[in-house]
Structure formats: C-alpha cells, structure tokens
MOPAC internal coordinates of N, CA, C and O (Angstrom, degrees):
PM7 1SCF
backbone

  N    0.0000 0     0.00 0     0.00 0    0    0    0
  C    1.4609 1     0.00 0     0.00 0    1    0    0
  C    1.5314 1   109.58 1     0.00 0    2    1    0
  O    1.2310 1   115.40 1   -16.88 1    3    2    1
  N    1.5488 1   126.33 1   163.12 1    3    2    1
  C    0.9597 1   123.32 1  -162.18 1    5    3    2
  C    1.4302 1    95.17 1  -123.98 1    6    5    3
  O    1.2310 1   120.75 1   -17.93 1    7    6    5
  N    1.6299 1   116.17 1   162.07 1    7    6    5
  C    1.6680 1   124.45 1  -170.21 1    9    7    6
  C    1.2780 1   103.19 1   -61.89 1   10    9    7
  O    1.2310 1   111.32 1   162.31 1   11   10    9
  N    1.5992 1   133.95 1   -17.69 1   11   10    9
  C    1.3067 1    88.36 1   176.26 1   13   11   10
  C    1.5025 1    95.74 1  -118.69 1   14   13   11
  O    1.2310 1   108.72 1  -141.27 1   15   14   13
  N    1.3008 1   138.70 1    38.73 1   15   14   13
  C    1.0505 1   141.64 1   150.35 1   17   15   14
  C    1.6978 1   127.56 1   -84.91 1   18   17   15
  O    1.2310 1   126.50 1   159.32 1   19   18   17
  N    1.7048 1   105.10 1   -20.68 1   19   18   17
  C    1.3007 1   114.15 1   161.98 1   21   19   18
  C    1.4525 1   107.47 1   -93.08 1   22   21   19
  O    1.2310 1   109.51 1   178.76 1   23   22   21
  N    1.3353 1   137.27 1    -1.24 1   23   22   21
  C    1.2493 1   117.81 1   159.62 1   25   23   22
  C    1.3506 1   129.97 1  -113.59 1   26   25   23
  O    1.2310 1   132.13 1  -156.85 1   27   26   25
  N    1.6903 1    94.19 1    23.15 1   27   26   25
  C    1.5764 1    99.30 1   158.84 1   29   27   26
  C    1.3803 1   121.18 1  -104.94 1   30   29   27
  O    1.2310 1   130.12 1  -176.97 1   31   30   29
  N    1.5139 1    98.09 1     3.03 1   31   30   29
  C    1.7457 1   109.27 1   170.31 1   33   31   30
  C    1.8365 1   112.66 1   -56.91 1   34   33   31
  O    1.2310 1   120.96 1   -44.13 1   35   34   33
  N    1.0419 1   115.77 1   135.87 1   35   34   33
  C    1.2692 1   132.73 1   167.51 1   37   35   34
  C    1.3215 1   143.23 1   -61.00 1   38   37   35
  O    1.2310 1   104.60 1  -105.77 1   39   38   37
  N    1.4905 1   146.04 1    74.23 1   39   38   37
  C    1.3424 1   121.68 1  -130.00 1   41   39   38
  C    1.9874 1    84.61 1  -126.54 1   42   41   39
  O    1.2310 1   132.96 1   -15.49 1   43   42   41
  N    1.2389 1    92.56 1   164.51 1   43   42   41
  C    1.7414 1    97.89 1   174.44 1   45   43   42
  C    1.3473 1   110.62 1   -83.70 1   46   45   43
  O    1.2310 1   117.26 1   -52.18 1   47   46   45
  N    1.6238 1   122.82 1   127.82 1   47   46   45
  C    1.0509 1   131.56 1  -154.54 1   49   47   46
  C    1.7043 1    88.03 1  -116.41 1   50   49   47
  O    1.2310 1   123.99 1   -36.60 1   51   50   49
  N    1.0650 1   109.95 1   143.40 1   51   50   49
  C    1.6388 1   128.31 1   174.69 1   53   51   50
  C    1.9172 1   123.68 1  -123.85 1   54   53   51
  O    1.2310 1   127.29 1   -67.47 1   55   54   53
  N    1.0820 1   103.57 1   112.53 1   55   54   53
  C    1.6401 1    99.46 1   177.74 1   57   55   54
  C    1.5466 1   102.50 1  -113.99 1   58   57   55
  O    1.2310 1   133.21 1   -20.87 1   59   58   57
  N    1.7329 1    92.08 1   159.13 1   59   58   57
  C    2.0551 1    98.13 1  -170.97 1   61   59   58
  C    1.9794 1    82.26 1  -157.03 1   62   61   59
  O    1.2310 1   151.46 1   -34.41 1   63   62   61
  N    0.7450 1    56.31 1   145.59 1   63   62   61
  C    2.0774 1    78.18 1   170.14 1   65   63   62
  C    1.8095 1    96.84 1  -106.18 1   66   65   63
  O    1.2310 1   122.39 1   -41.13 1   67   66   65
  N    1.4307 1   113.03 1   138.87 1   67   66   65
  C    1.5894 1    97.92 1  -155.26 1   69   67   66
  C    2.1272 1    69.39 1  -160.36 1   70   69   67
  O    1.2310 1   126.05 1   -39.70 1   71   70   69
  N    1.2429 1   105.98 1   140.30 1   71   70   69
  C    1.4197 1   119.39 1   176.36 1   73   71   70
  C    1.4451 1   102.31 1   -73.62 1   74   73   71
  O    1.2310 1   116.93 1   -50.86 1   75   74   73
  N    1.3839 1   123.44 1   129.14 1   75   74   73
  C    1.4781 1   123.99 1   143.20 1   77   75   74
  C    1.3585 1   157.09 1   -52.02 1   78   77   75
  O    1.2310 1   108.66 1    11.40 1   79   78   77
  N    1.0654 1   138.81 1  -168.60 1   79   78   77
  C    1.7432 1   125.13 1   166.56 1   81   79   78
  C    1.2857 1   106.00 1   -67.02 1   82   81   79
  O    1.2310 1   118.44 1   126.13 1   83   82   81
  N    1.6912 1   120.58 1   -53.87 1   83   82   81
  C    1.3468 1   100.69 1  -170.69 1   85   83   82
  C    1.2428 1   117.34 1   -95.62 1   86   85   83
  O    1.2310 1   121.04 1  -141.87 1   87   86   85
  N    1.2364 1   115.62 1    38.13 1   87   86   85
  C    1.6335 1   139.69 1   173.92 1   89   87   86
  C    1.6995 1   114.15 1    49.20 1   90   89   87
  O    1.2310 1   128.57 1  -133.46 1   91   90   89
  N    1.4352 1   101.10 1    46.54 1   91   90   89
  C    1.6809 1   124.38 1   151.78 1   93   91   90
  C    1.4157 1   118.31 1   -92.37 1   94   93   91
  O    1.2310 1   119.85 1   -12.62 1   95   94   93
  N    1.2705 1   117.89 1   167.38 1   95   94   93
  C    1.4271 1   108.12 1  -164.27 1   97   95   94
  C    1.8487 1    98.96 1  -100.68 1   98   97   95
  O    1.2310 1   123.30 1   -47.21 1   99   98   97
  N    1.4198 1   111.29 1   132.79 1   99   98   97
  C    1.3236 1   119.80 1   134.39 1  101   99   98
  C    0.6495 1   169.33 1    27.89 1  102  101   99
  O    1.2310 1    97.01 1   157.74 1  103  102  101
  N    1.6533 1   158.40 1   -22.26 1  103  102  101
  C    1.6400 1   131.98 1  -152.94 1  105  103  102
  C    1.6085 1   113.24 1   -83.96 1  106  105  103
  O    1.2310 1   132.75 1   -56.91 1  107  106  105
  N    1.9660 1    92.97 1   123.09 1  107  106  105
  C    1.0783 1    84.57 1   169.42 1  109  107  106
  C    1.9890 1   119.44 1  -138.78 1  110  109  107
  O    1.2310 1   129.43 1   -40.42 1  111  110  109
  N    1.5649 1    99.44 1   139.58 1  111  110  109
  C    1.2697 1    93.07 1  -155.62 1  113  111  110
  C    1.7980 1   103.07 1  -104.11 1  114  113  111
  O    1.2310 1   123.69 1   -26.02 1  115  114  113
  N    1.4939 1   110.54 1   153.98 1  115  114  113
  C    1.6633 1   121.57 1  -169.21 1  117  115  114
  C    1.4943 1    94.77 1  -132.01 1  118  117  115
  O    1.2310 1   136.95 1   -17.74 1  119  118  117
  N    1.3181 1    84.79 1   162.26 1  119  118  117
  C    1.1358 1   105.26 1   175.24 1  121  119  118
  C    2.4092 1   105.48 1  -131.49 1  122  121  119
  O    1.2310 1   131.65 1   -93.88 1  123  122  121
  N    1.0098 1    95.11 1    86.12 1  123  122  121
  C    1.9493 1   103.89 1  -164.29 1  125  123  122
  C    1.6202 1    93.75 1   -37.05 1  126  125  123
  O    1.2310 1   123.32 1   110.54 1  127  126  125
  N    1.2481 1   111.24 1   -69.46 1  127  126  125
  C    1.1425 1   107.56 1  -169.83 1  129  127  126
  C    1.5893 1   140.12 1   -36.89 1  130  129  127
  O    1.2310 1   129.81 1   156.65 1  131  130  129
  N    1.7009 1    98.70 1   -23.35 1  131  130  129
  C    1.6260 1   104.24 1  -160.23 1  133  131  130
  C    1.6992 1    68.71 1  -120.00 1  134  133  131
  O    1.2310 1   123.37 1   -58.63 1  135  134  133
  N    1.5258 1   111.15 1   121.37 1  135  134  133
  C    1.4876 1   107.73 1   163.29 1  137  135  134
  C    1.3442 1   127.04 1   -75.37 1  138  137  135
  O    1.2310 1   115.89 1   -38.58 1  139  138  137
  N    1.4288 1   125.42 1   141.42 1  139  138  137
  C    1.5713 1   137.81 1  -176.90 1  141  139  138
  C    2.1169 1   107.71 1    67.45 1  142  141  139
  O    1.2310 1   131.59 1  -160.26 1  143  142  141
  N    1.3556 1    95.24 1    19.74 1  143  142  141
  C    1.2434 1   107.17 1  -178.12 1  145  143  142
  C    1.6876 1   110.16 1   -88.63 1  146  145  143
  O    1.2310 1   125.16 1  -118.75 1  147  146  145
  N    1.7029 1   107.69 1    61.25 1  147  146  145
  C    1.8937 1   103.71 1   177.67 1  149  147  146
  C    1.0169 1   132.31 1  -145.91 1  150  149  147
  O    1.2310 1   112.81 1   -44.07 1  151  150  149
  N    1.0159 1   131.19 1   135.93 1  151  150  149
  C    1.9917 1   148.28 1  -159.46 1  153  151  150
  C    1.7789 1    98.73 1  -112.96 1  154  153  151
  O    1.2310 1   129.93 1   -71.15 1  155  154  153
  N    1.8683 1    98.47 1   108.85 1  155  154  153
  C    1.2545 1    81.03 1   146.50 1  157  155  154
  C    1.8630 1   126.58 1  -130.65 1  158  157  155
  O    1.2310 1   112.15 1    19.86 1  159  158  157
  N    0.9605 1   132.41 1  -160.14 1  159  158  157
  C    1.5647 1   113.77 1  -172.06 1  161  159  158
  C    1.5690 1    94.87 1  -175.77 1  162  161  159
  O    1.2310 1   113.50 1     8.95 1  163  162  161
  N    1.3125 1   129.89 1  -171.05 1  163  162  161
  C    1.2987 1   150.42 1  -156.82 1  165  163  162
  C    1.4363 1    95.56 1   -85.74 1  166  165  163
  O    1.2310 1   118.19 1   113.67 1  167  166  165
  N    1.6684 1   121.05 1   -66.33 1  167  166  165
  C    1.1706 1   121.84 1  -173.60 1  169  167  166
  C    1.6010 1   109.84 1  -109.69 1  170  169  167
  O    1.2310 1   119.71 1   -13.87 1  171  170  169
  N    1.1464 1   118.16 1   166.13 1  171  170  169
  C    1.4890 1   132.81 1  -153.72 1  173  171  170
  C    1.3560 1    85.06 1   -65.41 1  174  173  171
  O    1.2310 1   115.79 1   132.99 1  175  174  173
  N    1.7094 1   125.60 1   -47.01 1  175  174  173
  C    1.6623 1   129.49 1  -163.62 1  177  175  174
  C    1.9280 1    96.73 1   -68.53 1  178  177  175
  O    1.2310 1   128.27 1   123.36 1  179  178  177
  N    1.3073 1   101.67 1   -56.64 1  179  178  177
  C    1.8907 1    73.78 1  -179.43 1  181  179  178
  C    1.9583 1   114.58 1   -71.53 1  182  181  179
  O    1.2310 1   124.05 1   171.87 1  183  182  181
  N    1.1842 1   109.84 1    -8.13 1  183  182  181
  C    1.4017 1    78.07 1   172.33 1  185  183  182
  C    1.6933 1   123.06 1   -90.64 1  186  185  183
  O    1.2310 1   125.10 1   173.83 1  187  186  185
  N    1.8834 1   107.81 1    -6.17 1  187  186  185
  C    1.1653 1    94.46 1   173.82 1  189  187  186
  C    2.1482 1   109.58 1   -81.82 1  190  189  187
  O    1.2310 1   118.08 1   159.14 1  191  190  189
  N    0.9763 1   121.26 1   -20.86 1  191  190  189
  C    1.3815 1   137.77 1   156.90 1  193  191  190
  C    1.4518 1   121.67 1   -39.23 1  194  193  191
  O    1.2310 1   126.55 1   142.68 1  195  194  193
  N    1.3863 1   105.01 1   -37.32 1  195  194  193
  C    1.1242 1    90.00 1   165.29 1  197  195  194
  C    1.2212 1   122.06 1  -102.73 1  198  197  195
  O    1.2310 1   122.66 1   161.21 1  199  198  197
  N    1.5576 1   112.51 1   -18.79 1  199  198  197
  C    1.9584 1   129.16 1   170.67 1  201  199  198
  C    1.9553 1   103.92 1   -42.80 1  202  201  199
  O    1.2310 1   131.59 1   151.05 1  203  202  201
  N    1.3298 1    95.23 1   -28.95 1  203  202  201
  C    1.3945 1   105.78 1  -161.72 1  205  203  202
  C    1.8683 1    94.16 1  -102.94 1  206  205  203
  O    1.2310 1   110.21 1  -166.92 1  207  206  205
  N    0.5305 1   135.98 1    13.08 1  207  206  205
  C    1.5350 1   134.66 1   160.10 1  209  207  206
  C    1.6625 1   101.07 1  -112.78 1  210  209  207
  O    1.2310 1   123.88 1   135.70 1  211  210  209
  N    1.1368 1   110.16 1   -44.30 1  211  210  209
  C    1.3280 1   100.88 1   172.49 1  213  211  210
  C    1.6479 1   141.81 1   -62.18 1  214  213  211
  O    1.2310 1   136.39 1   137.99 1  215  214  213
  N    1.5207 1    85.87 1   -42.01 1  215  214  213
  C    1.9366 1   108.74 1   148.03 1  217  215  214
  C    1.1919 1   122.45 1   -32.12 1  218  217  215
  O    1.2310 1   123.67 1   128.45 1  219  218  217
  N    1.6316 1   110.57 1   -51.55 1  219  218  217
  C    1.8040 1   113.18 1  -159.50 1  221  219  218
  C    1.3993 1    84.40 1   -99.33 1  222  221  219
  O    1.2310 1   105.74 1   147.12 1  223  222  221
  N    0.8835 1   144.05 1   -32.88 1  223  222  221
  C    1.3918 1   128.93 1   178.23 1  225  223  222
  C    1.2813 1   122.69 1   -63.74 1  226  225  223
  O    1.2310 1   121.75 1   134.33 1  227  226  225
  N    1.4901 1   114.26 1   -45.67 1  227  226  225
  C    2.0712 1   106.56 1   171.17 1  229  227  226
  C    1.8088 1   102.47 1   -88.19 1  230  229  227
  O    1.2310 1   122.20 1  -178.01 1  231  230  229
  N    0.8774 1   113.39 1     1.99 1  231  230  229
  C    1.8407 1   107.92 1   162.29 1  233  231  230
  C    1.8119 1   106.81 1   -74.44 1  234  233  231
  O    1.2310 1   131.23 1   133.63 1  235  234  233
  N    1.5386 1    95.93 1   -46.37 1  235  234  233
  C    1.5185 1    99.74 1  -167.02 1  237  235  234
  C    1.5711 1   116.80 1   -67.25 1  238  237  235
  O    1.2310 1   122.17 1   151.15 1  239  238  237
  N    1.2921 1   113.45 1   -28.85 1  239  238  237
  C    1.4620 1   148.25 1  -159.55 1  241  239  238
  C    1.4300 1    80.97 1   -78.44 1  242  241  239
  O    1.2310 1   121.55 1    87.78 1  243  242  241
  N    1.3400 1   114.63 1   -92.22 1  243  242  241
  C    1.4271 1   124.61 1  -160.03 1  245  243  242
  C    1.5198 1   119.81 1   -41.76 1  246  245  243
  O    1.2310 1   121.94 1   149.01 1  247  246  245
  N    1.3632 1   113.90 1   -30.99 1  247  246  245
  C    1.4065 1   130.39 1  -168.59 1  249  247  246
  C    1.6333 1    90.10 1   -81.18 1  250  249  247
  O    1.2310 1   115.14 1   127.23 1  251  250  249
  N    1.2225 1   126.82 1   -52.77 1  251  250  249
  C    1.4169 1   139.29 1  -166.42 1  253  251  250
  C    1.8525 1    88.40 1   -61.18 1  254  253  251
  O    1.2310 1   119.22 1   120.85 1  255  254  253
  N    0.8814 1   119.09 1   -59.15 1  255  254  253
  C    1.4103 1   132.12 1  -172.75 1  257  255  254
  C    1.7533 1   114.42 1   -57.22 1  258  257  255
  O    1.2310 1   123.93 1   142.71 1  259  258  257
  N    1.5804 1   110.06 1   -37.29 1  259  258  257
  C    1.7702 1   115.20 1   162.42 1  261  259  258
  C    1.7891 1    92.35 1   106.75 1  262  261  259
  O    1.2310 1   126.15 1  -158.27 1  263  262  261
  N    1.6838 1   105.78 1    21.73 1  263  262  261
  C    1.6615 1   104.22 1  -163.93 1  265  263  262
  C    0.9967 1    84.59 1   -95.82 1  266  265  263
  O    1.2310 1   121.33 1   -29.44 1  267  266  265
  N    1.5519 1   115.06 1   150.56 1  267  266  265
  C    1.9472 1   117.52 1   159.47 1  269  267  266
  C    1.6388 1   108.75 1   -65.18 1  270  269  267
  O    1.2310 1   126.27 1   -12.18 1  271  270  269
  N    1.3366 1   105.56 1   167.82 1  271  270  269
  C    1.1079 1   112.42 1  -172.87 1  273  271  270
  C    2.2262 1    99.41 1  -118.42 1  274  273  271
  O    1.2310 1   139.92 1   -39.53 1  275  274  273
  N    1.3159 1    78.96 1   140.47 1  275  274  273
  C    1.9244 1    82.95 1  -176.34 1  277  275  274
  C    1.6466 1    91.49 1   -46.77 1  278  277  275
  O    1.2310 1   126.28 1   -12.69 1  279  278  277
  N    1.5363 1   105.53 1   167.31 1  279  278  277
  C    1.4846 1   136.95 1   174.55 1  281  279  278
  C    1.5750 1   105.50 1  -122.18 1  282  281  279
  O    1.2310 1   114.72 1   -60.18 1  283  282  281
  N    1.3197 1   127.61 1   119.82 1  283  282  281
  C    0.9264 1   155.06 1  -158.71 1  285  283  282
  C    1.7247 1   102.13 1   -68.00 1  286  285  283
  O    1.2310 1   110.42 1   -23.76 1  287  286  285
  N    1.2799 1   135.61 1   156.24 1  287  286  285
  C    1.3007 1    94.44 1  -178.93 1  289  287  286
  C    2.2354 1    87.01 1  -127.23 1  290  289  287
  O    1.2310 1   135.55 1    -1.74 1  291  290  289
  N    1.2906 1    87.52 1   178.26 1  291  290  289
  C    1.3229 1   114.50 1  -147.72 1  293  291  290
  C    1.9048 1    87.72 1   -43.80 1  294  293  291
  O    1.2310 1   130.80 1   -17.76 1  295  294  293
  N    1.2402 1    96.76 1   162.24 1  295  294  293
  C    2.0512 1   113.91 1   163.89 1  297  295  294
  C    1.5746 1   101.98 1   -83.11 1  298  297  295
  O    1.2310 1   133.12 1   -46.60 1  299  298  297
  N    1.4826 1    92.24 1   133.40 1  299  298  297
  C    1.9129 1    99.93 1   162.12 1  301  299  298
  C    1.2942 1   113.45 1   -11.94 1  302  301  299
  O    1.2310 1   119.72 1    -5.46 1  303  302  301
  N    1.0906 1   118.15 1   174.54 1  303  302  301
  C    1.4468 1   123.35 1   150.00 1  305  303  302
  C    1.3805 1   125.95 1   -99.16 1  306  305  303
  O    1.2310 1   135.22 1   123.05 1  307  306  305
  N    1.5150 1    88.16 1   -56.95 1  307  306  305
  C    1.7034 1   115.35 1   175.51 1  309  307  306
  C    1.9430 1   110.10 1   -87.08 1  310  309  307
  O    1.2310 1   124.58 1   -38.94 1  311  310  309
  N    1.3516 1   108.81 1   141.06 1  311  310  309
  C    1.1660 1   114.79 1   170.06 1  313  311  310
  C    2.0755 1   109.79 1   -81.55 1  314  313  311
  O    1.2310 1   131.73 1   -33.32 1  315  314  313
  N    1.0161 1    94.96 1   146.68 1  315  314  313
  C    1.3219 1   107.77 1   171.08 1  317  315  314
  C    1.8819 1   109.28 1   -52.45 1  318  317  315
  O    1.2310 1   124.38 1   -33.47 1  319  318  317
  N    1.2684 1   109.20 1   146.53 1  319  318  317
  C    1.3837 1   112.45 1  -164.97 1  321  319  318
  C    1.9032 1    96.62 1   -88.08 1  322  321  319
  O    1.2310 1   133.21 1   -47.52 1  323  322  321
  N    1.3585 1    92.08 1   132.48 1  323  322  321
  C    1.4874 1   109.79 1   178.39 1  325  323  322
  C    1.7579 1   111.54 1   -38.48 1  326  325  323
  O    1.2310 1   118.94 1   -32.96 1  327  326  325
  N    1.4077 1   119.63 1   147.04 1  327  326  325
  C    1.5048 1   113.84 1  -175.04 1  329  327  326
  C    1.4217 1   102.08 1   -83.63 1  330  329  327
  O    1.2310 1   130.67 1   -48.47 1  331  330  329
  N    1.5245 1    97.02 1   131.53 1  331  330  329
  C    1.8655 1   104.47 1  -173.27 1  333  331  330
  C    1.4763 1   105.98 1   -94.20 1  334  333  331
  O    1.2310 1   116.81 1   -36.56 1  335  334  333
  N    1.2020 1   123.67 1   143.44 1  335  334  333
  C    1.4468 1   136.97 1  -166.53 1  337  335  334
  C    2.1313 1   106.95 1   -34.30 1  338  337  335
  O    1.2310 1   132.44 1   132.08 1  339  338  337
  N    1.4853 1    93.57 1   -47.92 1  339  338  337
  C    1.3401 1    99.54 1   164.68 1  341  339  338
  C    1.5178 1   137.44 1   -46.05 1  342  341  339
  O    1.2310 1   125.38 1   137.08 1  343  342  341
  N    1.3808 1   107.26 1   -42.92 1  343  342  341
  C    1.8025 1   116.21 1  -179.11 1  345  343  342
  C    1.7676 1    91.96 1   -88.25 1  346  345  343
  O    1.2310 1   108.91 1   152.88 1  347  346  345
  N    1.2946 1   138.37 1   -27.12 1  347  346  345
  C    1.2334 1   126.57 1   173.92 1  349  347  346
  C    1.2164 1   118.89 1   -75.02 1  350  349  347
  O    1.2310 1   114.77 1   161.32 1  351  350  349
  N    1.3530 1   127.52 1   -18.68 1  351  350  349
  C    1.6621 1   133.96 1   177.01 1  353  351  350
  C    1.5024 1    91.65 1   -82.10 1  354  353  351
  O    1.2310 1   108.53 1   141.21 1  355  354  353
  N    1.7305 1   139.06 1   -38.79 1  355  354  353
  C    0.9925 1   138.17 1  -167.56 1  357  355  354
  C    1.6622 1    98.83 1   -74.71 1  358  357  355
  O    1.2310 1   120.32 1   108.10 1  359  358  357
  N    1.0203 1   116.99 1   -71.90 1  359  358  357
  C    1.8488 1   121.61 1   167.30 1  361  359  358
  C    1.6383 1    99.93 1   -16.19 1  362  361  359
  O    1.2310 1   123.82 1   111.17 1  363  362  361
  N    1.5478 1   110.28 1   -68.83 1  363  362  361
  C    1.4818 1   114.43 1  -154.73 1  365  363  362
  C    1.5568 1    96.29 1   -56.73 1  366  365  363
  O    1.2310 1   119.85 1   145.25 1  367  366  365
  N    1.4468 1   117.89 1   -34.75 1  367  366  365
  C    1.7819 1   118.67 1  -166.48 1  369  367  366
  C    1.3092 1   103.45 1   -60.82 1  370  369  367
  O    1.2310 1   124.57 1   140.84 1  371  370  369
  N    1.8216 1   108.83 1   -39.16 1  371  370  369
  C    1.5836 1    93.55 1  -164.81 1  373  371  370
  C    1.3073 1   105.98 1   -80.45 1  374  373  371
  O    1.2310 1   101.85 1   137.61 1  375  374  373
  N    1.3751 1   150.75 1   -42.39 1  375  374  373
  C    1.3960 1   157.45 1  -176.26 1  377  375  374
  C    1.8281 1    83.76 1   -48.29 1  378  377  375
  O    1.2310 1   108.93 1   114.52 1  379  378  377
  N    1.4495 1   138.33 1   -65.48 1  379  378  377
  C    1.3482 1   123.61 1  -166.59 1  381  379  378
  C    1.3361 1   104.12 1   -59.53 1  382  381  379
  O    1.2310 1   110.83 1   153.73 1  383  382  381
  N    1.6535 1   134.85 1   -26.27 1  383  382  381
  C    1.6649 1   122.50 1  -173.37 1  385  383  382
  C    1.5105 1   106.15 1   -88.11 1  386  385  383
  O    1.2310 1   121.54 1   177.73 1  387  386  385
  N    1.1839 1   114.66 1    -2.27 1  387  386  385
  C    1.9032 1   131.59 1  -179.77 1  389  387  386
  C    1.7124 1    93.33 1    64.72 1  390  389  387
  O    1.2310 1   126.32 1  -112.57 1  391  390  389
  N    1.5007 1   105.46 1    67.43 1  391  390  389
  C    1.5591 1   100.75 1  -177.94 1  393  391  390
  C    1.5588 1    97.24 1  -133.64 1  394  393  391
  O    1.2310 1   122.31 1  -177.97 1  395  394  393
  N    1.4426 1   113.18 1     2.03 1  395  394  393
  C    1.1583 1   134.17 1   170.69 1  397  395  394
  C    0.9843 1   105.30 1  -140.19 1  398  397  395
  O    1.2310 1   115.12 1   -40.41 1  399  398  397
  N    2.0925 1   126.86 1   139.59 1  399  398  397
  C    1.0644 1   158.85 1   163.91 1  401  399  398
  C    1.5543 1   147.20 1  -125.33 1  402  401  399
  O    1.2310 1   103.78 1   -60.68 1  403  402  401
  N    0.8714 1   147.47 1   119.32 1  403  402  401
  C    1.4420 1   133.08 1   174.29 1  405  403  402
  C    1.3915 1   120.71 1   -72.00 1  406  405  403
  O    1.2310 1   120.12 1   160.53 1  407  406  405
  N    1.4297 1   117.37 1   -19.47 1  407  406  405
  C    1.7360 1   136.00 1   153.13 1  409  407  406
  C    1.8403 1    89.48 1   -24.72 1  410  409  407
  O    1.2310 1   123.34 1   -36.21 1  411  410  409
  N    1.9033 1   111.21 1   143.79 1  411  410  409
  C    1.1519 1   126.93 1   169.74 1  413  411  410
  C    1.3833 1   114.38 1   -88.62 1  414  413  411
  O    1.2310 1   117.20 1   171.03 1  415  414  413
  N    1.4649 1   122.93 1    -8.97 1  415  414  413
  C    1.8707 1   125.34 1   146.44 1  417  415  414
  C    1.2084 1   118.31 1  -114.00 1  418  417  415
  O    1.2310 1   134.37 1   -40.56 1  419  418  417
  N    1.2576 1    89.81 1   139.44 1  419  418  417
  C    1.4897 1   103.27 1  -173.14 1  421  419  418
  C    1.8558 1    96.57 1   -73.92 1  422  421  419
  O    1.2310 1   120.87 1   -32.64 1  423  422  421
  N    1.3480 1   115.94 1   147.36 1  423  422  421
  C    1.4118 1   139.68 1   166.17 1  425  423  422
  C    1.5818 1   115.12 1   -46.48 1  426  425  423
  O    1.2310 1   124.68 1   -59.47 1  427  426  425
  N    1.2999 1   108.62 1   120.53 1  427  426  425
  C    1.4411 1   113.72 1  -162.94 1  429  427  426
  C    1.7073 1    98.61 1   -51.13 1  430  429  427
  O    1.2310 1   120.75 1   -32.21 1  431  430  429
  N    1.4405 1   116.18 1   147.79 1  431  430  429
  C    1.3724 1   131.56 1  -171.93 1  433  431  430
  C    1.4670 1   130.94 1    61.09 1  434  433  431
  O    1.2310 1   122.73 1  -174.67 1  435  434  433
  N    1.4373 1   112.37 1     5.33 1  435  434  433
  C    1.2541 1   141.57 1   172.14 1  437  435  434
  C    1.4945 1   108.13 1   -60.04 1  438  437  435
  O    1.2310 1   108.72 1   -67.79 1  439  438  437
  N    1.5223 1   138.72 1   112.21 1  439  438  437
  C    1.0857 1   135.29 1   161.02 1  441  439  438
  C    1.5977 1   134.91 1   -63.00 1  442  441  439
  O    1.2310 1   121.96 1   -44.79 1  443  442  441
  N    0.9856 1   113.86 1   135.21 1  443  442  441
  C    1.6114 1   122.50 1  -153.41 1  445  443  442
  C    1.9038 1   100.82 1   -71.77 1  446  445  443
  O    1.2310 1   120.10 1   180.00 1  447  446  445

C-alpha cells in the first residue's frame, strides 16, 4: 500500500475529557489501535488536530522505518438500539439539572 493509501485507512477514534496539571479539564483524543498515537488540547477540535498530526506522523515514520502498520479492526455489526422515549426523557432531565451540556468543559465537579 502506498502513504496515502494507509492514511486513508479508518481507525476508531476515542475522546475523554481527562483533568490536567493545573487541574483544568482536557480533551484528549486516541487513536487504540495505533499505540502512543494521541492529541490532546482545550477543545475536543484541537485535540482531534492534533490526534491527526500525530497519526500521519507514526504512519509516515513506520513506513519510512519498513514497520507494518496496525490493521484497523473490523466495524460493529449491529447498530446501537434507537433512543427509546425513556432514555430521552432521562437525557432531557440531565440538561434541566445542568449535569449535561453541549459547552466544550464540562462544569466544575461534573463527573467525566
């Protein structure tokens, strides 16, 4: 395969809000598959920005190097089960207790 055919491969991307040194919040995004492959930053968008500089860089490395590159592993099968009127009244409760947000930090004492 060719460099930019391994970096149009698809890999499962993971984000976590994770406390810092000076105990601000986080985002930081991985990539499981490609080890030590992770960006994190203030908002979810720079840490996938940098996940993604970091990506093409140990793809490029490794290939330069004659190393294989991880294989992505297979897609679900099954889709996640549609949200039933119940878990959406539960959603709607937490956005009314402000225990849920669309804000890019989570609310001081807010569990991750």
């Amino acid at each position: 395969m060719t460099l930019e055919e391994h970096l149009a491969v698809p890999y499962v991307l993971c984000l976590e809000s994770v406390p810092g040194r000076d105990g601000e919040w986080l985002r930081r995004a991985r990539y499981p598959e490609l080890p030590g492959c992770v960006g994190e930053g203030a908002s979810p968008l720079e840490a996938i920005a940098r996940l993604e500089e970091a990506r093409i860089r140990y793809i490029t490395e490794r290939l330069a190097r004659g190393e294989p590159i991880p294989v992505p592993r297979p897609p679900l099968r099954a889709a996640a089960a549609p949200l039933s009127a119940e878990r959406l009244e539960f959603a709607r409760w937490l956005v009314a207790q402000k225990r849920l947000s669309d804000d890019e930090r989570p609310a001081p004492g807010a569990p991750c």
